[in-house]
Legacy VTK file of the C-alpha trace (Angstrom):
# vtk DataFile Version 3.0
C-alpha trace
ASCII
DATASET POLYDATA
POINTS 91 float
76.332 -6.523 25.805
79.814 -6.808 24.064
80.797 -4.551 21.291
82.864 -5.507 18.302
84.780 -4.753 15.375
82.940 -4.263 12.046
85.077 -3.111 9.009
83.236 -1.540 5.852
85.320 -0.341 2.602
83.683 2.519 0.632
84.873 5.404 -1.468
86.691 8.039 0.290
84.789 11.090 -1.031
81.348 9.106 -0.372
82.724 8.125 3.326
83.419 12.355 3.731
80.637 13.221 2.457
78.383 10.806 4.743
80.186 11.620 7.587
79.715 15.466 6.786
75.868 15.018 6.997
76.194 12.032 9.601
77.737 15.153 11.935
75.032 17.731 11.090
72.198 15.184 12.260
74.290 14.805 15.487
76.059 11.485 15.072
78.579 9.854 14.110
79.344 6.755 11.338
79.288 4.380 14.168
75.571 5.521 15.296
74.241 5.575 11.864
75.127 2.376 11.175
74.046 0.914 13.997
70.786 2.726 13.829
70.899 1.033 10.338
71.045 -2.251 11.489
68.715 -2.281 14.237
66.307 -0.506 12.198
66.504 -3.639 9.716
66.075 -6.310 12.761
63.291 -4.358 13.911
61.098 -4.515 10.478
62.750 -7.717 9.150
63.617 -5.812 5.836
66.032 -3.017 4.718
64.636 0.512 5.806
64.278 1.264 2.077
63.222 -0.258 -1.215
66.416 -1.426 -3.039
65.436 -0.533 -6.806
66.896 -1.983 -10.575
64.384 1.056 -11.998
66.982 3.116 -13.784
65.471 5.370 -16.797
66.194 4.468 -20.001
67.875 7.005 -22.603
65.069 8.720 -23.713
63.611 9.722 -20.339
66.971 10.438 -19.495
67.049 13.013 -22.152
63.740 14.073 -21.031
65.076 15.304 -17.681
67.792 16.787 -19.277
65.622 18.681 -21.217
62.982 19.609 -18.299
66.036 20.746 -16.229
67.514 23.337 -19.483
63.811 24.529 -19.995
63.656 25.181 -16.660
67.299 26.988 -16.468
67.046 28.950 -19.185
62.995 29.899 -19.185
62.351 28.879 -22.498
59.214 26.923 -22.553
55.933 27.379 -24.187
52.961 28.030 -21.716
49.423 26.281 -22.633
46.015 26.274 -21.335
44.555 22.918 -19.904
42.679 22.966 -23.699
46.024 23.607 -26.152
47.763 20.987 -23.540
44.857 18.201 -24.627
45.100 19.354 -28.201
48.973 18.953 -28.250
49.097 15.206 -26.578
46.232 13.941 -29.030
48.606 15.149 -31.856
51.467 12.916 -30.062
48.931 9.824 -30.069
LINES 1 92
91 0 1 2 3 4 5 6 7 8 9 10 11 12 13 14 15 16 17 18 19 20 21 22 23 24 25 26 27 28 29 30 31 32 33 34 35 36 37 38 39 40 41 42 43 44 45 46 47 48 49 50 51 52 53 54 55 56 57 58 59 60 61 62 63 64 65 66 67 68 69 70 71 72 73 74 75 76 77 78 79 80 81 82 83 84 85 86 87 88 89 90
């Protein structure tokens, strides 16, 4: 089987930091992307589920918030009970 040529532009910090964890799994770009490929011939698909599900603002905001109250510790604690009594407030 003859090799060839396949040129692919990408970012330069993405490109370093792929080929960072392409060498800590023991490979190289080359592999990877041919283990990409293949790996799409062999299932007739991409190896992953390409997605348009981006959160909107307010869950965004959410996670934002999750991630501080998690930080910082400052969260209020409830039972199962006070949990059920403060989300039939929300409704």
């Amino acid at each position: 089987m003859s090799s060839v040529n396949v040129t692919v532009r990408m970012d330069s910090d993405i490109k370093a930091q792929v080929e960072e964890l392409y060498t800590s799994l023991g490979m190289n770009m080359s592999t990877a992307i041919n283990m990409f490929v293949r790996q799409c011939l062999r299932e007739r698909q991409l190896p992953f589920q390409p997605s348009l599900n981006v959160p909107n603002q307010e869950t965004i905001e959410a996670i934002k918030e999750a991630k501080e109250m998690l930080r910082t510790g400052n969260f209020k604690r409830y039972t199962v009970d006070e949990a059920f009594e403060e989300l039939e407030k929300e409704c």
